[in-house]
N, C-alpha and C positions, 0 to 999 in steps of 0.2 A: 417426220421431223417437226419438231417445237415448233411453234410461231412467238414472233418477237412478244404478245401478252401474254402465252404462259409463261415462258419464256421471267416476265418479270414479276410476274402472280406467284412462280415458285421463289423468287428471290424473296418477296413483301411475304412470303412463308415463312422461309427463312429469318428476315431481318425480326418479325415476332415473337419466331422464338426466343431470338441474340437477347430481346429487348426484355426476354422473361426470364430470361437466365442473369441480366445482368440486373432487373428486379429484386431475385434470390439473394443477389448479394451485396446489394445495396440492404438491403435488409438486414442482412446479416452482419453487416460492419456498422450498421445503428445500434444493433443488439451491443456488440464491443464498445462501442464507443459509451453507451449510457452506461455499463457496468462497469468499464474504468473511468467514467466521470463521478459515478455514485463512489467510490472505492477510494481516489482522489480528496473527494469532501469528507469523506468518513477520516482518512488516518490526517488530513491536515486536521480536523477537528481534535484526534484522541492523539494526534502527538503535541498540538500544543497544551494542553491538559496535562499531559502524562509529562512534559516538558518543567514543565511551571512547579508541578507537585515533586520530581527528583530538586530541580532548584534550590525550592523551599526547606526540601529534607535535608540537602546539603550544606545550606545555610544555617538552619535551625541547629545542624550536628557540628558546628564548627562555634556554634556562640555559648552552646552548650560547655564544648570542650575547653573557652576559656574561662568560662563561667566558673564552671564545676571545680577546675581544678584547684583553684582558690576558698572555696568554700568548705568548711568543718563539718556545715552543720547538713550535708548531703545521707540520705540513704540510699546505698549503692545497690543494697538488695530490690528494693521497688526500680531504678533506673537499672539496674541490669534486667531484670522484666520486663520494662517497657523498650528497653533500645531493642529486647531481641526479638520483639514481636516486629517492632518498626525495620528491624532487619528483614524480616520475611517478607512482610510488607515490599519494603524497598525492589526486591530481587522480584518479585510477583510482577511488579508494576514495569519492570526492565524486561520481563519476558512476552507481557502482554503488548509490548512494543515492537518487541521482537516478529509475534504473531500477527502484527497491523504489517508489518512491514514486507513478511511475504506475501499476506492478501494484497495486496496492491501492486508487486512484483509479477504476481500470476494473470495477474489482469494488464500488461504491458500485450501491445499489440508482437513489438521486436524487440529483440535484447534483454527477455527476461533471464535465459540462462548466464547472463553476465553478470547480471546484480545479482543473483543466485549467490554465484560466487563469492562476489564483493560482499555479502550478507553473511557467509559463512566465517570469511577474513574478520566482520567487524565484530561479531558475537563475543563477549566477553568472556574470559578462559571460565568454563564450568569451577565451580567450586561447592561442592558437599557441606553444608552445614551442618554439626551433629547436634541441631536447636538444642534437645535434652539436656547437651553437653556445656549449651552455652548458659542456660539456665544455673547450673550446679555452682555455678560461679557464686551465685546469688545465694546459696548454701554459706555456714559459717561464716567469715568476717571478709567478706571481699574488700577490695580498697577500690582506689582510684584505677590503677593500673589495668583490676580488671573490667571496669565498665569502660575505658577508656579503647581498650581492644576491641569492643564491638561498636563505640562509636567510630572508629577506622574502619572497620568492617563494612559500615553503612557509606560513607564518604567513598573508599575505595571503590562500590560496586556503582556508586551514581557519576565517579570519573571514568569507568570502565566501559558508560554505557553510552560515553559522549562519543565515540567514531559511527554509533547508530544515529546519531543527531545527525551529522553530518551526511552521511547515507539517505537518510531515511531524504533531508533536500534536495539531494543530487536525485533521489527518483521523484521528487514531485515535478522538476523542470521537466525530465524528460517524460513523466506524463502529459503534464499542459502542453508539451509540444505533440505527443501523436494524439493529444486528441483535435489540435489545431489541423495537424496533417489529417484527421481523419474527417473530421467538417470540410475538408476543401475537395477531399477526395468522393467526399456525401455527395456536394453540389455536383461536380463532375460528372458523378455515376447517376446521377435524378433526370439531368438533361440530358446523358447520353439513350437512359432510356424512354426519355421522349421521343428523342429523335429515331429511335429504332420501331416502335411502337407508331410512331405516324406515319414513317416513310410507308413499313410492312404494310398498315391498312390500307396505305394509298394506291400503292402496286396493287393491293389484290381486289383492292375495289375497281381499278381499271382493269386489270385481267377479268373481272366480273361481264362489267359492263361491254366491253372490247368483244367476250365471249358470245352475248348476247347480240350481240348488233350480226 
């Protein structure tokens, strides 16, 4: 039959283990937490960027449009060129948004398959541009009407991509909150594995010495 110090030399075995096991994953939820803190700083960074530059294009395609239309002495051929490039442009820069937005979704500790979702809902209806097609405009005597189409075109896709604006905040809160839950959770799991780690030593150092005597 046991005696009372192995008896607690196997328990300070025990509690060693507990204390390495929950070492493991203390570890492991630092790893989470620094790769959704790096992921966090990265798309606040490239959405207020990416923010600023749809803005500006939006602007720019709106002073344009009262500008132009009043003006004779416009080549429609060169501004159909250039809006259609700034079209591709535009759609490039809404999808690289798009791209920041699940990287950052996948790096959620919980509840990523919901903004999944809500990310799917915000995406702006696909639409096929046949660039070649918008080009040809700029062939023979375009007017107003047709360069004016593709500055819609540009306008239309930078309002289309305002419910990812809103999106894209509602996941930065709820990152900055699990990474708060997750530093508190850190603390917790640091001292709990102190405390398992000194108790176990302790036991089995008295089961040591207890054995010896």
């Amino acid at each position: 039959m046991l005696d009372a110090p192995k008896i607690l030399g196997i328990v300070g075995v025990f509690l060693t283990l507990l204390g390495r096991l929950c070492e493991d994953r203390v570890k492991s939820l630092e790893g989470k937490k620094t790769a959704l803190e790096s992921e966090l700083d990265k798309y606040r960074n490239s959405s207020q960027h990416q923010t600023t530059q749809l803005n500006q294009l939006a602007q720019e395609t709106r002073l344009e449009v009262m500008h132009h239309q009043n003006s004779p002495s416009i080549n429609y051929k060169t501004l159909i060129v250039f809006d259609t490039s700034r079209l591709a442009s535009t759609k490039a820069l809404v999808n690289v948004g798009i791209d920041d937005i699940s990287r950052l979704v996948d790096k959620l500790i919980f509840g990523a398959a919901q903004f999944r979702q809500l990310l799917e809902t915000a995406k702006p209806r696909e639409s096929v541009d046949n660039y070649q097609q918008l080009l040809q405009k700029s062939q023979g005597a375009p007017d107003w009407t047709d360069a004016a189409s593709i500055k819609l075109a540009i306008v239309s896709t930078v309002v289309a991509a305002l419910p990812l604006e809103v999106l894209g905040d509602k996941i930065i809160i709820t990152a900055k909150k699990q990474v708060e839950y997750l530093n508190s959770g850190l603390r917790f799991g640091r001292r709990l594995v102190t405390v398992f780690y000194l108790a176990g030593v302790a036991l089995v150092i008295y089961c040591i010495v207890k054995g010896i005597k």
